[in-house]
C-alpha atoms as a printed R data frame, in Angstrom:
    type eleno elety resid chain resno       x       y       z
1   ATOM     1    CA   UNK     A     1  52.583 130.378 133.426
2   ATOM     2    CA   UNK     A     2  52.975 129.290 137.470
3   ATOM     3    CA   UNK     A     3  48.949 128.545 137.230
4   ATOM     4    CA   UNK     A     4  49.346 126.420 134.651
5   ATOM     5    CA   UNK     A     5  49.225 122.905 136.273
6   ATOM     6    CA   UNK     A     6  52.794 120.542 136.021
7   ATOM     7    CA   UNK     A     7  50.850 117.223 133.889
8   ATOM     8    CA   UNK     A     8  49.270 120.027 131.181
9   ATOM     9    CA   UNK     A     9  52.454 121.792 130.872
10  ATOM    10    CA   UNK     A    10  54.137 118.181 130.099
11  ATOM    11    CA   UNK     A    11  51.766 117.140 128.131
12  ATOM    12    CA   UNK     A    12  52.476 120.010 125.900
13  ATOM    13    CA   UNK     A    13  56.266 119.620 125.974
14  ATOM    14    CA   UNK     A    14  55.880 116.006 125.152
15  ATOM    15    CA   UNK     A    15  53.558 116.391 122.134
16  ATOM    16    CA   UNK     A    16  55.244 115.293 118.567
17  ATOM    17    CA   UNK     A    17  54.651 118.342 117.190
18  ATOM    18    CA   UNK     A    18  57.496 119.803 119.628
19  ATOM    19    CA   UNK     A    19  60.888 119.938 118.031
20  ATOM    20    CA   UNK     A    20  64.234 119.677 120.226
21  ATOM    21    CA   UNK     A    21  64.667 123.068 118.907
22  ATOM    22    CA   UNK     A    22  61.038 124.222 120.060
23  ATOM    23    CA   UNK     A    23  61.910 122.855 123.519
24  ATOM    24    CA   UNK     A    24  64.862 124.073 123.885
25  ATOM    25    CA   UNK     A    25  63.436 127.580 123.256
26  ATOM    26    CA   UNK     A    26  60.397 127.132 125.397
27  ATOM    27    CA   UNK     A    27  62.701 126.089 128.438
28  ATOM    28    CA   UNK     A    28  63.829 129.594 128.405
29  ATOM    29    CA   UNK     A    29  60.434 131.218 128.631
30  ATOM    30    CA   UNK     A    30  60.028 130.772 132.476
31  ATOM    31    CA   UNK     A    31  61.100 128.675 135.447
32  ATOM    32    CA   UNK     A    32  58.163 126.764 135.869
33  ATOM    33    CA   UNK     A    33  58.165 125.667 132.021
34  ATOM    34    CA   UNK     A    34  62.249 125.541 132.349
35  ATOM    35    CA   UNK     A    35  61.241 122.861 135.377
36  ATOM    36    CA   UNK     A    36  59.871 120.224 132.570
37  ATOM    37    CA   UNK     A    37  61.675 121.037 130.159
38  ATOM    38    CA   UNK     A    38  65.064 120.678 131.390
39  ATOM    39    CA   UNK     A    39  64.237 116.935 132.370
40  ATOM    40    CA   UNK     A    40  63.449 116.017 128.762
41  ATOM    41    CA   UNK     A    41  65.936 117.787 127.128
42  ATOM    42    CA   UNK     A    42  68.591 116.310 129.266
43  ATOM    43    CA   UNK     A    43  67.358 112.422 129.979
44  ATOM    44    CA   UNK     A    44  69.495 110.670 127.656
45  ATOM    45    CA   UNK     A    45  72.673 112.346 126.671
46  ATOM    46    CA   UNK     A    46  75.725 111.369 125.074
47  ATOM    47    CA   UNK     A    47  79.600 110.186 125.089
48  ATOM    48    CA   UNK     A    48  81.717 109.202 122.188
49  ATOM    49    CA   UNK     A    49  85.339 109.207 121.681
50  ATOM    50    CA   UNK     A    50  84.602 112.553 120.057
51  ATOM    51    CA   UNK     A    51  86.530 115.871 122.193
52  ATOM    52    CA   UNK     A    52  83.098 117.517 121.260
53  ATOM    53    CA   UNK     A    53  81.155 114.825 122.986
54  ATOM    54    CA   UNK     A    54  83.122 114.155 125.697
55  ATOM    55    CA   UNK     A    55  83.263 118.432 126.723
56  ATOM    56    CA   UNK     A    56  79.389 118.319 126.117
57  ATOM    57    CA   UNK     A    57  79.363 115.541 128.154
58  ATOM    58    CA   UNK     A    58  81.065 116.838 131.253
59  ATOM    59    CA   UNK     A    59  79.720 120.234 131.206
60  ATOM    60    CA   UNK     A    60  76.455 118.917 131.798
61  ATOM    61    CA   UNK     A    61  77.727 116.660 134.569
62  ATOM    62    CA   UNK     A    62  79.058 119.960 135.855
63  ATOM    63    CA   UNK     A    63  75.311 121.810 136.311
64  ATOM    64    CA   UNK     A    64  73.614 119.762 139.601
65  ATOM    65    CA   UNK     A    65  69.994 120.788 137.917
66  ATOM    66    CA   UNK     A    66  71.011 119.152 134.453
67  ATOM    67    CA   UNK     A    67  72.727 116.368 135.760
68  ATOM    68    CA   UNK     A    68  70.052 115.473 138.128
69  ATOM    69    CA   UNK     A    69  67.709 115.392 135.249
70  ATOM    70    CA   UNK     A    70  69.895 113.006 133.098
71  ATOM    71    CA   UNK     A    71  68.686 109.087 133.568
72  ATOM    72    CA   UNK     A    72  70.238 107.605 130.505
73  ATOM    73    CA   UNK     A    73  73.833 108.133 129.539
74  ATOM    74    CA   UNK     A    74  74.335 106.664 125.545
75  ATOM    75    CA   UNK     A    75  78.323 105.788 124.139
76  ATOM    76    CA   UNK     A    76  77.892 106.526 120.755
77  ATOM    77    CA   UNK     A    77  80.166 104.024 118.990
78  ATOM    78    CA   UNK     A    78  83.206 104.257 116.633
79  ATOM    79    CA   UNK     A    79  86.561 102.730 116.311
80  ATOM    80    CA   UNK     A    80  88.308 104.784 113.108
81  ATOM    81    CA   UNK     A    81  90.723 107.443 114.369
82  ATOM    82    CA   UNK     A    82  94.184 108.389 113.084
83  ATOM    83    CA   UNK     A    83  95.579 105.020 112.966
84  ATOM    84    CA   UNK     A    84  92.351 103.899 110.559
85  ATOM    85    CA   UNK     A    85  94.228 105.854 107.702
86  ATOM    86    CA   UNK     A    86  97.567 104.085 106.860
87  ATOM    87    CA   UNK     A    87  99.218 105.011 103.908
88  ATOM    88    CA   UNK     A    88 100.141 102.423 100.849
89  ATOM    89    CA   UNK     A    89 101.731 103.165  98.003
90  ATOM    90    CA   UNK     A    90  99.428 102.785  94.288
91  ATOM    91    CA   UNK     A    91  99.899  99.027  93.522
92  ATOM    92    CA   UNK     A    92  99.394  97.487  97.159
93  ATOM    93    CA   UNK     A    93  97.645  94.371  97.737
94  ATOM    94    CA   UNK     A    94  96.070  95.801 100.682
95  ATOM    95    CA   UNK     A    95  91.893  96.538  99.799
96  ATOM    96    CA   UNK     A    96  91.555  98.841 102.613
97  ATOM    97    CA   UNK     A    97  93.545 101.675 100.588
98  ATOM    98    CA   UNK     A    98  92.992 105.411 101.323
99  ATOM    99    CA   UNK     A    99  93.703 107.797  98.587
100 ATOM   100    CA   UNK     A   100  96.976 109.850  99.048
101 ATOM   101    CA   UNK     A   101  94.860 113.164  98.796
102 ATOM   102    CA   UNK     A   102  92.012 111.564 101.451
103 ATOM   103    CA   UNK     A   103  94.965 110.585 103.398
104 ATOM   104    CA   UNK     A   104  96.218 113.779 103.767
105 ATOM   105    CA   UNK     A   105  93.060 115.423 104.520
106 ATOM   106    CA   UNK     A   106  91.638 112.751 107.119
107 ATOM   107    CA   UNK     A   107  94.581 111.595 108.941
108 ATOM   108    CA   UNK     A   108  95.116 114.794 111.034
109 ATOM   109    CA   UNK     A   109  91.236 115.519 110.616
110 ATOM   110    CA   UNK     A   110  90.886 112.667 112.958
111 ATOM   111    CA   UNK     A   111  93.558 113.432 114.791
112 ATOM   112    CA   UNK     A   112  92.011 116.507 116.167
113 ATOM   113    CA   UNK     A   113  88.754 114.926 116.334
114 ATOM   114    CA   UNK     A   114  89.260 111.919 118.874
115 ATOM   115    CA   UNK     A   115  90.559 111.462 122.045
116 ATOM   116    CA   UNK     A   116  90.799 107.737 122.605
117 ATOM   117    CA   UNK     A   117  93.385 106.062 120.495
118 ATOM   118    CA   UNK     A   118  92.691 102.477 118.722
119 ATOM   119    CA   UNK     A   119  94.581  99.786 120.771
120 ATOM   120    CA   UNK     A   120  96.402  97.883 118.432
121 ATOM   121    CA   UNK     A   121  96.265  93.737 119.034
122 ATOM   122    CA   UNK     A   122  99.553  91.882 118.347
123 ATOM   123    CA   UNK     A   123  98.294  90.498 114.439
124 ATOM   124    CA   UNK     A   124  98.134  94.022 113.374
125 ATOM   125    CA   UNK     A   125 101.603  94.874 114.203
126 ATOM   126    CA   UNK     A   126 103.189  92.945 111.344
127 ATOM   127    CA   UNK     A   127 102.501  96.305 109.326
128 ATOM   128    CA   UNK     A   128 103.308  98.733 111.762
129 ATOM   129    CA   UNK     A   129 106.494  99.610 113.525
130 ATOM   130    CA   UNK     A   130 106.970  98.326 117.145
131 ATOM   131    CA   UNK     A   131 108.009 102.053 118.515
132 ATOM   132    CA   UNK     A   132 104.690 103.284 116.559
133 ATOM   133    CA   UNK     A   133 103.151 100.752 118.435
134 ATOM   134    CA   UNK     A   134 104.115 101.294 121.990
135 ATOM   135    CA   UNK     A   135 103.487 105.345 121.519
136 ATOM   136    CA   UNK     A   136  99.600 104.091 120.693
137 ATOM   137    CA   UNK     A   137  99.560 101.801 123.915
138 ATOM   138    CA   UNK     A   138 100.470 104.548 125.983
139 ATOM   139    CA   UNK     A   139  98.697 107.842 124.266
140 ATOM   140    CA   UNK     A   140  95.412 104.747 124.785
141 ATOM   141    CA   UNK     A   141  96.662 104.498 129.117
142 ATOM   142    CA   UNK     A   142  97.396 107.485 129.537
143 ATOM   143    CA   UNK     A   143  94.009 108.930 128.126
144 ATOM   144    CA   UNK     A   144  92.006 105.617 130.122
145 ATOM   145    CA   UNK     A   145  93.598 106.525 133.199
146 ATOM   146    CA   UNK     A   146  93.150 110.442 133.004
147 ATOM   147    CA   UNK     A   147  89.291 109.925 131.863
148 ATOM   148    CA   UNK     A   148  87.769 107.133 133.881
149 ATOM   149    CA   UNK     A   149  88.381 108.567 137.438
150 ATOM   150    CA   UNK     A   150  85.891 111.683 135.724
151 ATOM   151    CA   UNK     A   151  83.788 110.031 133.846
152 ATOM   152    CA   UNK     A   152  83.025 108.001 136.959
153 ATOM   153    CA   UNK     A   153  82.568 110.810 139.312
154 ATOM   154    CA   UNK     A   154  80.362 112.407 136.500
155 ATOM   155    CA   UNK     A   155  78.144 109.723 136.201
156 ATOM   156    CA   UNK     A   156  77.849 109.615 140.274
157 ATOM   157    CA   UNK     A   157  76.651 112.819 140.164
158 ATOM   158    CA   UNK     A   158  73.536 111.625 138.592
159 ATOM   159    CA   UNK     A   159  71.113 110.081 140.952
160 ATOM   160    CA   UNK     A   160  68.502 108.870 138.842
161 ATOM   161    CA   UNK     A   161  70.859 107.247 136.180
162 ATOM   162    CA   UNK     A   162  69.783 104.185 135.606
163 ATOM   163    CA   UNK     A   163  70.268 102.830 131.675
164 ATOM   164    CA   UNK     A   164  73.990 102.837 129.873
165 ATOM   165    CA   UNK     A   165  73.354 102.177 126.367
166 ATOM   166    CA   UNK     A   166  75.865 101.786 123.227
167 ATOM   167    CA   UNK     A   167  74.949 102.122 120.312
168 ATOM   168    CA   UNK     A   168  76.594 102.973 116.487
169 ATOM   169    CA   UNK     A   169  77.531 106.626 115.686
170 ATOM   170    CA   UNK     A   170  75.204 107.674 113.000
171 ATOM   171    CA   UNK     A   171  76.830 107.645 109.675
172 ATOM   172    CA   UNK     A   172  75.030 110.585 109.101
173 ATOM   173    CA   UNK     A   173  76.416 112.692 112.163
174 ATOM   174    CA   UNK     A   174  78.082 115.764 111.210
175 ATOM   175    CA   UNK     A   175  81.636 116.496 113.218
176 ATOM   176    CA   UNK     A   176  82.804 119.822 114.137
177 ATOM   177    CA   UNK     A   177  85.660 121.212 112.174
178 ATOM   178    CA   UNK     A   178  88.245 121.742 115.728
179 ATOM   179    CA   UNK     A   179  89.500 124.945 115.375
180 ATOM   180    CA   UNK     A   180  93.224 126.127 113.826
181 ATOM   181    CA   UNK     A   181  92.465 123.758 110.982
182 ATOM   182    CA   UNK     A   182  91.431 125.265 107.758
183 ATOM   183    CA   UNK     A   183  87.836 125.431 106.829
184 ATOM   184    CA   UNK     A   184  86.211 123.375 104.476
185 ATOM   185    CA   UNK     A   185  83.426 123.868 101.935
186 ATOM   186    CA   UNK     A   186  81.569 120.365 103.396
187 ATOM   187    CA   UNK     A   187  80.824 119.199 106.417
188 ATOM   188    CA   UNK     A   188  82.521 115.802 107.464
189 ATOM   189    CA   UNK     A   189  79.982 112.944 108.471
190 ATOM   190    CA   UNK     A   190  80.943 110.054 110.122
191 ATOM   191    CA   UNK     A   191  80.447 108.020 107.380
192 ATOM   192    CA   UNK     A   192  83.444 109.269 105.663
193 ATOM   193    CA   UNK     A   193  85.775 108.309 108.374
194 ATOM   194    CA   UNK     A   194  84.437 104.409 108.315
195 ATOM   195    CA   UNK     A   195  86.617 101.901 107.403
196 ATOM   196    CA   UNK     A   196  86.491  97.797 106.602
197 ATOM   197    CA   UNK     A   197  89.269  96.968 108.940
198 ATOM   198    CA   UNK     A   198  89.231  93.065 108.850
199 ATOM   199    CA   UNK     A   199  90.188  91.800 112.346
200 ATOM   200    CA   UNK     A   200  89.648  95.440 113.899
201 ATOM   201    CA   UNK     A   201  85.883  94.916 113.482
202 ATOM   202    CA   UNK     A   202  86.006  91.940 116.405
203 ATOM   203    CA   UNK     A   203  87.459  95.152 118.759
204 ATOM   204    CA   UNK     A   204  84.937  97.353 118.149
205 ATOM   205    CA   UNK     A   205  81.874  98.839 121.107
206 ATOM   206    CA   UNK     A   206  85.048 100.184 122.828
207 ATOM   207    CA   UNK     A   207  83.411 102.635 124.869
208 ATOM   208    CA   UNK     A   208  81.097  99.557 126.424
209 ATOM   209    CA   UNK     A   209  83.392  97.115 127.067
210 ATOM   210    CA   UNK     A   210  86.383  99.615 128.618
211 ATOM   211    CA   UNK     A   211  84.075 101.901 130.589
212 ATOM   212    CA   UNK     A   212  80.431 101.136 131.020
213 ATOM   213    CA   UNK     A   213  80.837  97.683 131.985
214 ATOM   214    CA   UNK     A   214  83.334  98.882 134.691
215 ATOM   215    CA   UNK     A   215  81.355 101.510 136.022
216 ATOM   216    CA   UNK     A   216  78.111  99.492 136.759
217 ATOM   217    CA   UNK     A   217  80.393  97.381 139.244
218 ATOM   218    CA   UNK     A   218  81.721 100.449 140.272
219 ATOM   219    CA   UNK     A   219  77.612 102.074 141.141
220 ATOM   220    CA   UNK     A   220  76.453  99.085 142.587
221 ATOM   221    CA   UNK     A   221  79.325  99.179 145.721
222 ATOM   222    CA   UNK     A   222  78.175 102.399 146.133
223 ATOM   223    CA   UNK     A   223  75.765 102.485 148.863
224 ATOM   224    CA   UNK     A   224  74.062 106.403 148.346
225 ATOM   225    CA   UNK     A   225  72.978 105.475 144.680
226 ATOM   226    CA   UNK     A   226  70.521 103.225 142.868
227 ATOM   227    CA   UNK     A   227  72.257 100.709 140.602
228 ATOM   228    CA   UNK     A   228  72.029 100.695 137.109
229 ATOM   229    CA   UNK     A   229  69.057  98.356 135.875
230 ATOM   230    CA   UNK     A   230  68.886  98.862 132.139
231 ATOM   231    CA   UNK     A   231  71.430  97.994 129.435
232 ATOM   232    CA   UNK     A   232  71.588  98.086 125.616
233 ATOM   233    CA   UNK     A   233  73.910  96.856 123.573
234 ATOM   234    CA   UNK     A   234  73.946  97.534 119.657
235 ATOM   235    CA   UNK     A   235  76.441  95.986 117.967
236 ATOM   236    CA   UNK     A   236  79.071  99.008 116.268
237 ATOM   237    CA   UNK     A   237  79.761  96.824 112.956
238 ATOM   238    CA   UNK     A   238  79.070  93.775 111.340
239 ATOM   239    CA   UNK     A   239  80.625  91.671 113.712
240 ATOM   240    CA   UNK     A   240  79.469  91.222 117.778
241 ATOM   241    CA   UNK     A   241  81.776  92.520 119.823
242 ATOM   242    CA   UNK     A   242  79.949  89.580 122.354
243 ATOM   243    CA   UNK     A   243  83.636  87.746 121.918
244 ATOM   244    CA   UNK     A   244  85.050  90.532 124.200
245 ATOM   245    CA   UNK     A   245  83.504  89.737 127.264
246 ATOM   246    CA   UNK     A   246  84.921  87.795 129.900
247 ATOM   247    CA   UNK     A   247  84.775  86.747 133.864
248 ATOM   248    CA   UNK     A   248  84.860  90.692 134.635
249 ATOM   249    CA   UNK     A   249  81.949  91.520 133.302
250 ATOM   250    CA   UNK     A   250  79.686  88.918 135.285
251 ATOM   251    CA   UNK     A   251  79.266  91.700 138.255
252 ATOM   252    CA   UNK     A   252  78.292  94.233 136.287
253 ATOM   253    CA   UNK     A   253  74.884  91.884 135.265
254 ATOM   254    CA   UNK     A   254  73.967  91.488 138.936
255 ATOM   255    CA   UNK     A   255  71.370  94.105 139.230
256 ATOM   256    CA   UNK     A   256  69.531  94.083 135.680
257 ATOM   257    CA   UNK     A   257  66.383  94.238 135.260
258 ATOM   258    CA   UNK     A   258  65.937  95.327 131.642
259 ATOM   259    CA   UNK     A   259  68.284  94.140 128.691
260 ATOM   260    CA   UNK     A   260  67.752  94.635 125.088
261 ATOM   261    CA   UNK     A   261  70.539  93.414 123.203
262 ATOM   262    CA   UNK     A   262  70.916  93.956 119.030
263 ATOM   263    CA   UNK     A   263  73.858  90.979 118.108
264 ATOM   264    CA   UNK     A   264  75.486  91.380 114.347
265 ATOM   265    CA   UNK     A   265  77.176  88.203 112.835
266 ATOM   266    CA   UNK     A   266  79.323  86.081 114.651
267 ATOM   267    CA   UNK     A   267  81.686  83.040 113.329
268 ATOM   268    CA   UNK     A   268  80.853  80.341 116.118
269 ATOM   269    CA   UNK     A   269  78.111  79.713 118.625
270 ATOM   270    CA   UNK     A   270  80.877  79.806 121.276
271 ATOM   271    CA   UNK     A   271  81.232  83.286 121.284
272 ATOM   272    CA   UNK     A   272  78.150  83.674 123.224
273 ATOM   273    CA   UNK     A   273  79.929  81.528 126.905
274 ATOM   274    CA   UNK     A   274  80.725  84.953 128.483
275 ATOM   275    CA   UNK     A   275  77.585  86.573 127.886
276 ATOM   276    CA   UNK     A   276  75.616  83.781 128.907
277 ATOM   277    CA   UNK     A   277  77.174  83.500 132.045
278 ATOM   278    CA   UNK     A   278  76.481  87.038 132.372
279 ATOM   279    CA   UNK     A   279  72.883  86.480 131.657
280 ATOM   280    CA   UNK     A   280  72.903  83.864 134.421
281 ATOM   281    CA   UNK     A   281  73.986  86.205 136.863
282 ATOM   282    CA   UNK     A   282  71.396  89.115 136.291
283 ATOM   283    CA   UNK     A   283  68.569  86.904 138.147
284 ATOM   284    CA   UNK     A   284  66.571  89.804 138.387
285 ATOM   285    CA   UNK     A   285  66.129  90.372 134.936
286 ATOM   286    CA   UNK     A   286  62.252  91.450 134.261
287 ATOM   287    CA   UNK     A   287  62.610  91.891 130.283
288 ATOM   288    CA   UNK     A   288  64.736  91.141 127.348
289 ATOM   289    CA   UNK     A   289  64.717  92.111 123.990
290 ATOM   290    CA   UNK     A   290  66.958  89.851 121.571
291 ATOM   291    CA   UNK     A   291  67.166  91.409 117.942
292 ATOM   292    CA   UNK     A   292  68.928  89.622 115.487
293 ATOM   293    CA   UNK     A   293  68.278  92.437 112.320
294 ATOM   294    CA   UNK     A   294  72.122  92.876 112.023
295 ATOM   295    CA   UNK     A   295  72.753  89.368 111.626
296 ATOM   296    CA   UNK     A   296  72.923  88.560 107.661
297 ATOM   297    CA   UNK     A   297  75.475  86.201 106.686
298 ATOM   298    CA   UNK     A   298  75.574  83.565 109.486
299 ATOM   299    CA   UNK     A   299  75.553  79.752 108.626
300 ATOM   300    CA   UNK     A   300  72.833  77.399 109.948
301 ATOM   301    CA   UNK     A   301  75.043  75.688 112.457
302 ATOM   302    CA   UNK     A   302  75.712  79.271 114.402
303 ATOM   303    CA   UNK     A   303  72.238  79.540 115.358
304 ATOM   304    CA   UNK     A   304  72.402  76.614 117.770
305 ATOM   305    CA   UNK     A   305  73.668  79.530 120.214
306 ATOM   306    CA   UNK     A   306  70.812  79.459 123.187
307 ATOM   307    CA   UNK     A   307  72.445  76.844 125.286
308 ATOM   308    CA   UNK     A   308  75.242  79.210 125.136
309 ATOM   309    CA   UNK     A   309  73.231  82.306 125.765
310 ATOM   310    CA   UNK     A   310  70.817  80.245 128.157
311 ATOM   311    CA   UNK     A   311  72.432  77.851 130.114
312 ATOM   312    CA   UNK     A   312  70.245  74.960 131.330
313 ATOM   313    CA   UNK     A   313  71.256  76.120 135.329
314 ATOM   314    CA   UNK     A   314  70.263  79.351 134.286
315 ATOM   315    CA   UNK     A   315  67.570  80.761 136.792
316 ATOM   316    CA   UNK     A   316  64.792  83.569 135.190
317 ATOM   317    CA   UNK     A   317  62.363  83.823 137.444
318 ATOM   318    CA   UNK     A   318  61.086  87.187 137.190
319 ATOM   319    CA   UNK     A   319  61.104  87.449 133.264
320 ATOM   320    CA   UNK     A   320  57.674  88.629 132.132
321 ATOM   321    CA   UNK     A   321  58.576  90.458 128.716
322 ATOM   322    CA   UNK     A   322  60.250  88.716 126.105
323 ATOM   323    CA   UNK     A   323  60.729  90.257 122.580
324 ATOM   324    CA   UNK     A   324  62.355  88.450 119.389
325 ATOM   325    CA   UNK     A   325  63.163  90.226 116.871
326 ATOM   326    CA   UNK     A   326  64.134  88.371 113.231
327 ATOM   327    CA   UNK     A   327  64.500  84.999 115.036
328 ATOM   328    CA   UNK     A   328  66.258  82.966 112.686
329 ATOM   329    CA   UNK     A   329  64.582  80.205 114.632
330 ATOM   330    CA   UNK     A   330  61.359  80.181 116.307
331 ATOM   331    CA   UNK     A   331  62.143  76.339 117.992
332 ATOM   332    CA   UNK     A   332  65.302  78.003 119.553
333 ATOM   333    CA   UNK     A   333  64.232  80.037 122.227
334 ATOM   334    CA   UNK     A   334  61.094  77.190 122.882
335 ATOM   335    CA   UNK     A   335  63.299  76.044 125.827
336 ATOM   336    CA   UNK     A   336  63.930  79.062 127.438
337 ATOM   337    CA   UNK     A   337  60.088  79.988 127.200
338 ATOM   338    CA   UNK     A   338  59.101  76.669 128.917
339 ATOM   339    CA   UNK     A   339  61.813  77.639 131.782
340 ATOM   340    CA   UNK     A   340  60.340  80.907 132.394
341 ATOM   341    CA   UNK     A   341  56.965  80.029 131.439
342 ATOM   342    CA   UNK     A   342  55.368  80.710 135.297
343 ATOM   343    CA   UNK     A   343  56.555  84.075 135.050
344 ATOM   344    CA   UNK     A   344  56.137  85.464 131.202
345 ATOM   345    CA   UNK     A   345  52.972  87.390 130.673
346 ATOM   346    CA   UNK     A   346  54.418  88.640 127.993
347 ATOM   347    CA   UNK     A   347  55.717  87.384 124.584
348 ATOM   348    CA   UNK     A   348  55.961  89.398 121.081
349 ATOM   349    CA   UNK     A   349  58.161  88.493 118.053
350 ATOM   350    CA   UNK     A   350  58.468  90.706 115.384
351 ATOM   351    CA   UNK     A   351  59.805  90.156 111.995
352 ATOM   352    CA   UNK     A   352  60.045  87.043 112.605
353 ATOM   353    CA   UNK     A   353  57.458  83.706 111.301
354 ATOM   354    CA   UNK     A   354  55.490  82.488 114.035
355 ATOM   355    CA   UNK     A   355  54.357  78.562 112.805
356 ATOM   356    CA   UNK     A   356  51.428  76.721 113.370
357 ATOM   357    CA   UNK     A   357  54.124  74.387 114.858
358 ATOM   358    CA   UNK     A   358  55.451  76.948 117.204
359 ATOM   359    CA   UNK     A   359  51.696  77.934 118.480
360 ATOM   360    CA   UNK     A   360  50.732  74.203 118.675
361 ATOM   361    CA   UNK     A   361  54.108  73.801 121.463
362 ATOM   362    CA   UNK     A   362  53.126  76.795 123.212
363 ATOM   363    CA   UNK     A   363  49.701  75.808 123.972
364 ATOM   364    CA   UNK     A   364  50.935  72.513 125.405
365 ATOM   365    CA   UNK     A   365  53.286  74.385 128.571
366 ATOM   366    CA   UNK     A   366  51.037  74.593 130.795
367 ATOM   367    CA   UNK     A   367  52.449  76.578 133.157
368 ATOM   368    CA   UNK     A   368  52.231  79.868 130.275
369 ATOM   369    CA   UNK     A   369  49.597  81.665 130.837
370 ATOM   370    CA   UNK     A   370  50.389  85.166 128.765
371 ATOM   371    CA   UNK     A   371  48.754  88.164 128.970
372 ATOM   372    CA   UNK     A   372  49.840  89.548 125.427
């Protein structure tokens, strides 16, 4: 196997027909295959608010030769634990009821599932006692303020991290049964612990806004390690969590150079101030991919948002990709493309009508000279 040169063995690891399975196996056949294949087994790994996850998580932060290997760390997404399931009695005018017997079964399902309790806003407490409340807000610090400090030092101990992504858990995903509760004859998927939650949907990318975010300030003072350059956001539900940022997350844009952002719906145009700002400040940004596939049921007047996500003192210099995906409207982003025009080499939409109009104004910047 050791005469086997490194680009032939990779090219065989990184053929389609090679399952995760297959690789897995192979990286046990010898050290020199165990050398490739430990680096693409263990480049993008995974969080969630899962125990599972989060033990999978740290015990790979805990092996120096996997962690090294690791250059993408992905939150899976999901907001429903424990206090998703709230009891009613039969005759409530309450549509998010859960079944007495589902109740019963899910409630301390999820309770042994998740670590990271919900944090309950002030309009939800109407329906919920006050001492209920305040045991939430401080099972929620207590577990933020025991798992960050880690979960920081875990993700130092990866030099060549350099892409956080979050993303939705996969409905599909099948959870772990913990152990001491009684087996079942099913597996549970995550799509049976999904709830419509009204006002909790605005809350939801959790695991983005409370620790990523933080922790690419907290990389880039650190003088030993490259900074994270690479961010995706996918929106959990039907809403954008976009609403949630704020001033504290400006920083934490600094040192982008790639951003691919997937936005759901959102009720006003406004929402998008913080992140623009953001945008603004990430002046090294090289691509961006904007996908709009998640957003169904927004009115005409929301999609005047690119001043917001734009601003005209906005300064792009060294954009050269830009992807659209489902533009609503092709005119809108016309104004950043003429900003960034010296720069962009290239320019792809997809899904999305590109008008003799919209080639007609291209052709007349001429500054744009694109390459694809």
């Amino acid at each position: 196997m050791v005469h086997i040169p490194g680009e032939i063995i990779l090219n065989i690891l990184t053929d389609e027909c090679i399952s995760k399975p297959d690789l897995k196996n192979l990286r046990l056949a010898s050290k020199w295959i165990s050398t490739f294949a430990t680096g693409l087994l263990f480049s993008r790994i995974y969080i969630s608010k899962l125990k599972s996850d989060r033990e999978s998580f740290f015990n790979i932060a805990a092996r120096p030769h996997l962690a090294e290997a690791v250059q993408t760390v992905t939150w899976l997404e999901m907001l429903e634990d424990e206090t998703s399931f709230t009891h009613v009695k039969p005759g409530s005018e309450d549509q998010d009821v859960v079944d007495v017997n589902l109740f019963s079964l899910l409630r301390p399902l999820a309770r042994a599932l998740f670590w990271l309790p919900f944090e309950e806003h002030l309009d939800e407490r109407k329906s919920t006692t006050m001492r209920n409340i305040r045991k939430t807000e401080r099972q929620r610090a207590e577990a933020i303020q025991t798992f960050t400090p880690n979960f920081f030092a875990a993700l130092d101990n990866m030099p060549k991290l350099r892409e956080l992504t979050s993303q939705p858990m996969p409905p599909g995903r099948e959870f772990v049964k913990p152990f001491g509760l009684s087996p079942s004859q099913y597996p549970f998927t995550c799509q049976m612990f999904l709830r419509a939650m009204g006002e909790r949907g605005l809350q939801r990318n959790d695991g983005f806004c409370t620790f990523l975010i933080p922790y690419i300030a907290h990389r880039a003072d650190l003088p030993t390690l490259e900074p994270i350059t690479r961010l995706r956001l996918v929106d959990e539900s039907n809403w954008t969590c976009t609403g949630r940022f704020d001033g504290t997350f400006i920083k934490s844009f600094d040192n982008l150079t790639h951003l691919d952002l997937c936005v759901s719906n959102f009720h006003k145009a406004s929402q998008f101030v913080w992140l623009g700002q953001c945008l603004k400040a990430a002046t090294p940004l090289e691509e961006v991919r904007l996908c709009f596939e998640r957003s169904r049921i927004c009115s005409g007047h929301t999609w005047n948002f690119f001043p917001y996500l734009f601003p005209d003192d906005g300064r792009y210099s060294s954009l050269r990709t830009l992807i659209l995906v489902e533009m609503p409207s092709t005119r809108a982003v016309f104004h950043l493309i003429k900003k960034v025009a010296s720069s962009l080499k290239i320019l792809r939409y997809e899904n999305t009508l590109v008008t003799v109009e919209l080639l007609q104004m291209l052709s007349k910047v001429p500054e744009l000279r694109l390459e694809q």
